[in-house]
KEBATI-165467 format. One record per residue: residue in one letter; x, y, z of N, C-alpha, C, O in turn. Coordinates in Angstrom, 3 decimals, decimal comma, padded with zeros to 6 digits, m for minus. Example, Ala and Ser with C-alpha at 12.3 -4.5 7.8 and 13.67 -1.06 7.14 Angstrom:
REM KEBATI-165467
<A <013,190 m005,690 007,800> <012,300 m004,500 007,800> <013,200 m003,300 007,800> <014,236 m003,319 008,465>>;
<S <012,850 m002,250 007,080> <013,670 m001,060 007,140> <012,900 000,030 007,870> <013,409 001,138 008,039>>;
//
This chain:
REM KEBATI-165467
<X <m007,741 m005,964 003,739> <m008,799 m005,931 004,711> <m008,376 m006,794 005,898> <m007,976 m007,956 005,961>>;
<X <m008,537 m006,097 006,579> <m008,109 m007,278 008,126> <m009,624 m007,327 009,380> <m010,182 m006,284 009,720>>;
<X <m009,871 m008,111 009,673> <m010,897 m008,487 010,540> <m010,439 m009,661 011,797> <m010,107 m010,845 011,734>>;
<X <m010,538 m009,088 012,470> <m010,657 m009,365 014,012> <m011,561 m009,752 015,148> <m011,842 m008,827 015,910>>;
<X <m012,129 m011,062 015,447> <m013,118 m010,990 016,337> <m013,237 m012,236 016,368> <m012,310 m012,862 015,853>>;
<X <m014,259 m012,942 016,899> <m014,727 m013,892 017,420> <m015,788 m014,896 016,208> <m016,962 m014,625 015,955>>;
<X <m015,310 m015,597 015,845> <m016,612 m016,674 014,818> <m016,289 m017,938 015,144> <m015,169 m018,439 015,248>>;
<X <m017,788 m018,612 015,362> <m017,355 m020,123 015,312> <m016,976 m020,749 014,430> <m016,777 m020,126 013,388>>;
<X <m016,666 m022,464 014,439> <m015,969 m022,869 013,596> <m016,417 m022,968 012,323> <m015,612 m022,821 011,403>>;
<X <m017,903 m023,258 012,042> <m018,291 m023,524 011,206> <m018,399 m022,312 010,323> <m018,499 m022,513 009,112>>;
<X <m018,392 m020,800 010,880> <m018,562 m019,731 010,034> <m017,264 m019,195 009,594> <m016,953 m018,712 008,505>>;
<X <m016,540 m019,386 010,708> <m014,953 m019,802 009,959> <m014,549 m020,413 008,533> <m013,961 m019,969 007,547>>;
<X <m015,048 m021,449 008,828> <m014,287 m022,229 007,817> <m015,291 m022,098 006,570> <m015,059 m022,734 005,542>>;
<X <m016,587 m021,127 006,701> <m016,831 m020,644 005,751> <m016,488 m019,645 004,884> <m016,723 m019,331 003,717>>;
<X <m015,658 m019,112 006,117> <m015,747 m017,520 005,575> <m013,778 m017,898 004,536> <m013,496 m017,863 003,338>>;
<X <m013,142 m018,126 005,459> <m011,677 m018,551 004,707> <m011,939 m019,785 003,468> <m011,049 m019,805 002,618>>;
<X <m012,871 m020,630 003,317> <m013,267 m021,517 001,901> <m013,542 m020,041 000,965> <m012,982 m019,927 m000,126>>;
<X <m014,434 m018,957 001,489> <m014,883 m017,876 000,405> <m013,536 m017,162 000,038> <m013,569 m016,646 m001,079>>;
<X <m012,374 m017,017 000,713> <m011,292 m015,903 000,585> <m010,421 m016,931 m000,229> <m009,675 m016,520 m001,118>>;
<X <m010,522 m018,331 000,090> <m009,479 m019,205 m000,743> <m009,687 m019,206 m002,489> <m008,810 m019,114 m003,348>>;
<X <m011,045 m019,332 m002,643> <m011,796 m019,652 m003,648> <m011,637 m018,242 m004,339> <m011,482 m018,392 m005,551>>;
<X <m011,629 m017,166 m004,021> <m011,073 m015,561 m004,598> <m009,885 m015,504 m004,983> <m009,613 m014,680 m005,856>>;
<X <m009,077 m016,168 m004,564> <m007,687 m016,129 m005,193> <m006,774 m015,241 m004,403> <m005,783 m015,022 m005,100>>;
<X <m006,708 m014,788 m003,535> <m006,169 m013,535 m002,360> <m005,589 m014,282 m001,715> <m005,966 m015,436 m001,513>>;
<X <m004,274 m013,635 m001,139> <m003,374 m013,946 m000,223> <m004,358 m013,676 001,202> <m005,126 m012,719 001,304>>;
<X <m004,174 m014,635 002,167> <m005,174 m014,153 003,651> <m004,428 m014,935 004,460> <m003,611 m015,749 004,029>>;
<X <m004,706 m014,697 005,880> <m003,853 m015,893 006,730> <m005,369 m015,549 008,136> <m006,041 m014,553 008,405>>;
<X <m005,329 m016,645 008,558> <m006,266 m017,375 009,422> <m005,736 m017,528 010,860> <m004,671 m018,145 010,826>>;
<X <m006,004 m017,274 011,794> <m005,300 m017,721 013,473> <m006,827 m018,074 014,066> <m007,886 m017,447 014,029>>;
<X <m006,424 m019,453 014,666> <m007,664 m019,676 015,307> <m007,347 m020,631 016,874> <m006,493 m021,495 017,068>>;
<X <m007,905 m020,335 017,380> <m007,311 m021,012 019,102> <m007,557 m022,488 018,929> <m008,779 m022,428 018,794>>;
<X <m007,346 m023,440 018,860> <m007,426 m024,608 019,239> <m008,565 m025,124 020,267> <m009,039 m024,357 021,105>>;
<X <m008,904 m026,249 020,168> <m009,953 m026,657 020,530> <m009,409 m027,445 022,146> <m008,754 m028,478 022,285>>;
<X <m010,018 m026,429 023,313> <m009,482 m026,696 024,352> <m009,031 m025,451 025,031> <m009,024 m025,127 026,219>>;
<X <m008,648 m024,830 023,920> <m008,184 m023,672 024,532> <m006,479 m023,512 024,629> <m005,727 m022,551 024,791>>;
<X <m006,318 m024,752 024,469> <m004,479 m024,486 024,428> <m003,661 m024,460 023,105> <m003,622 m025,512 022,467>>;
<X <m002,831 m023,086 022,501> <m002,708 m022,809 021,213> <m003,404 m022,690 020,513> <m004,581 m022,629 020,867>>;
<X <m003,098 m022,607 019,318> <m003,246 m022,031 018,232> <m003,383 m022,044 016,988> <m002,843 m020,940 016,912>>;
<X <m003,667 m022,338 015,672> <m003,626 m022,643 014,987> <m003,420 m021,398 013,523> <m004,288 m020,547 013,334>>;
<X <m002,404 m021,477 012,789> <m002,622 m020,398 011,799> <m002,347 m021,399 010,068> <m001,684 m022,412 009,841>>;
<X <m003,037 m020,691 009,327> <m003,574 m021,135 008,172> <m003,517 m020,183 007,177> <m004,443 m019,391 007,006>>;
<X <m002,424 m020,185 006,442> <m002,501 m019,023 005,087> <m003,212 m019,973 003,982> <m003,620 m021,130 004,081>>;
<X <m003,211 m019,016 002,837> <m003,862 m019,537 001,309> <m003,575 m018,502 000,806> <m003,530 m017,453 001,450>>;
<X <m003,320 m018,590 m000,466> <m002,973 m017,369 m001,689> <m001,930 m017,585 m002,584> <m001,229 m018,589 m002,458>>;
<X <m001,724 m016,741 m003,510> <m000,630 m016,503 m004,283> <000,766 m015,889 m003,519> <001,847 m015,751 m004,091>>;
<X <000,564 m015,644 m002,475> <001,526 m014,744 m002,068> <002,622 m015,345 m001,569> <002,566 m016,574 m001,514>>;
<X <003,742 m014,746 m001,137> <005,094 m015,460 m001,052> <005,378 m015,415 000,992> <006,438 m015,317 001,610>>;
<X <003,784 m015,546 001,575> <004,424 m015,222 003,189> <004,578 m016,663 003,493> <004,283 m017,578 002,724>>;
<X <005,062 m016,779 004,676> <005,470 m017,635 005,159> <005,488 m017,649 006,722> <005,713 m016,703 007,476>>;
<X <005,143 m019,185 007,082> <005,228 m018,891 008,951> <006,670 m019,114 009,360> <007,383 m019,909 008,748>>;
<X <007,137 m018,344 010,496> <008,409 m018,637 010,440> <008,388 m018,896 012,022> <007,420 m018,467 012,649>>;
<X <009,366 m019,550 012,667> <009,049 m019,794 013,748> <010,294 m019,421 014,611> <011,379 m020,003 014,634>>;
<X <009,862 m018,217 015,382> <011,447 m017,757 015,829> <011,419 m017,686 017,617> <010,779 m016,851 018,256>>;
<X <012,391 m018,926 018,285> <012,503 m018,370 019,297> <010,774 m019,084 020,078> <010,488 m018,688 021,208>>;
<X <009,750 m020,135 019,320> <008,531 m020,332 019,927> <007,551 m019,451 019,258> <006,414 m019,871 019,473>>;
<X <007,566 m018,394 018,533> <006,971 m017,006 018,289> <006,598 m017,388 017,213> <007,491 m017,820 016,484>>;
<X <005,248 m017,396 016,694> <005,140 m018,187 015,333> <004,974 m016,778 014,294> <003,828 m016,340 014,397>>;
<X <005,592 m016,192 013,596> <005,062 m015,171 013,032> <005,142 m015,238 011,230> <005,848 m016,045 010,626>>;
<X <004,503 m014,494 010,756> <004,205 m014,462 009,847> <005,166 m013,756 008,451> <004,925 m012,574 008,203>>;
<X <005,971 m014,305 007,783> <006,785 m013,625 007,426> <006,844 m013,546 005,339> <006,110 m014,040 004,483>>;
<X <008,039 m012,716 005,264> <007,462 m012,649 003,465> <009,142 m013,311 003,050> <010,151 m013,040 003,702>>;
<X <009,104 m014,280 001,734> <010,059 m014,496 001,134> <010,816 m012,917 000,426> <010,430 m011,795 000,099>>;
<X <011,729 m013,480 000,452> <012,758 m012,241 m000,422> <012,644 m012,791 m001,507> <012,461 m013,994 m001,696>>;
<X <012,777 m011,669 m002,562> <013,277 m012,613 m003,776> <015,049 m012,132 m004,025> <015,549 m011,007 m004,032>>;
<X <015,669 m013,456 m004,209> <016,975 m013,216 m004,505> <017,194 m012,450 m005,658> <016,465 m012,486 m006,650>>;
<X <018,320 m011,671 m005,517> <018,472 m010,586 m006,705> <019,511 m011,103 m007,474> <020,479 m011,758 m007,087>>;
<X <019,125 m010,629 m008,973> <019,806 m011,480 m009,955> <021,162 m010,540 m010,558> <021,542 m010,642 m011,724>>;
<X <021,766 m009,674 m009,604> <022,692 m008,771 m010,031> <023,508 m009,627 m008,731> <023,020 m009,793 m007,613>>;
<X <024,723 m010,066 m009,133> <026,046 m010,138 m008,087> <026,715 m008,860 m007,485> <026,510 m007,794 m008,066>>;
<X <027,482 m008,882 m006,391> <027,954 m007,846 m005,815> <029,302 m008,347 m005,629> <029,662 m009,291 m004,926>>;
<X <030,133 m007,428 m006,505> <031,489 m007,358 m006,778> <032,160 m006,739 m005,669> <031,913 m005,604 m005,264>>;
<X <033,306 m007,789 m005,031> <034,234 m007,912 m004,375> <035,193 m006,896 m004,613> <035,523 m006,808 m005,795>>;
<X <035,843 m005,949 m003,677> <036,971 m005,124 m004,394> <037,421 m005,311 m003,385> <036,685 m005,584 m002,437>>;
<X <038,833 m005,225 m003,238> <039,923 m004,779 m002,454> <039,785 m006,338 m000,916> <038,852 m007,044 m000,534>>;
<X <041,023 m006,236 m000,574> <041,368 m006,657 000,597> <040,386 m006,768 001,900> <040,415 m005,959 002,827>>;
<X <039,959 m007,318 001,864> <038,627 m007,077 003,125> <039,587 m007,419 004,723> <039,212 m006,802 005,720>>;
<X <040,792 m008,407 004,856> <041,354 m008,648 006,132> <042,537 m007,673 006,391> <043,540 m007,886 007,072>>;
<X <042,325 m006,973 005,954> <043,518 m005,501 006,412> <042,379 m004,325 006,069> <042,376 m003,636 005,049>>;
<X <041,364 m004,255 007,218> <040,875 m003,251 007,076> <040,652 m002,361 008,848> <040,257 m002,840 009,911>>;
<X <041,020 m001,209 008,567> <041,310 m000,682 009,570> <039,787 000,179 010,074> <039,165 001,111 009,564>>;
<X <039,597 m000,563 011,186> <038,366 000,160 012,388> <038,327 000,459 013,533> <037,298 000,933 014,013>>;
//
């Protein structure tokens, strides 16, 4: 579910206490007080993450490393392109 719009703070921080307390992955963006920036706020089980690329704060997901290796064959510095 995604929702978009305008709430003050106090119905805010009601409404993300109700989504924390559910157990759900959610993430929160809220402007700062003043008006300059931003503020973002995940909660959940989930594996996202803020990542910060370049100033750009975005929202991103862990990989999970894979538990199979990838076998090396042949000469990789004599390869013709």
């Amino acid at each position: 579910m995604v929702f978009v719009g305008k709430l003050d703070a106090k119905t805010s921080a009601f409404v993300f206490q109700q989504i924390r307390a559910s157990g759900v992955s959610a993430s929160l963006a809220t402007v700062r007080r003043g008006g300059t920036g931003f503020d973002i706020e995940l909660c959940g089980p989930g594996n996202n993450v803020i990542s910060d690329f370049d100033g750009l704060l975005l929202v991103s997901v862990k990989r999970k490393k894979s538990a199979t290796k990838v076998k090396k064959s042949g000469n990789l510095d004599k390869v013709n392109i």
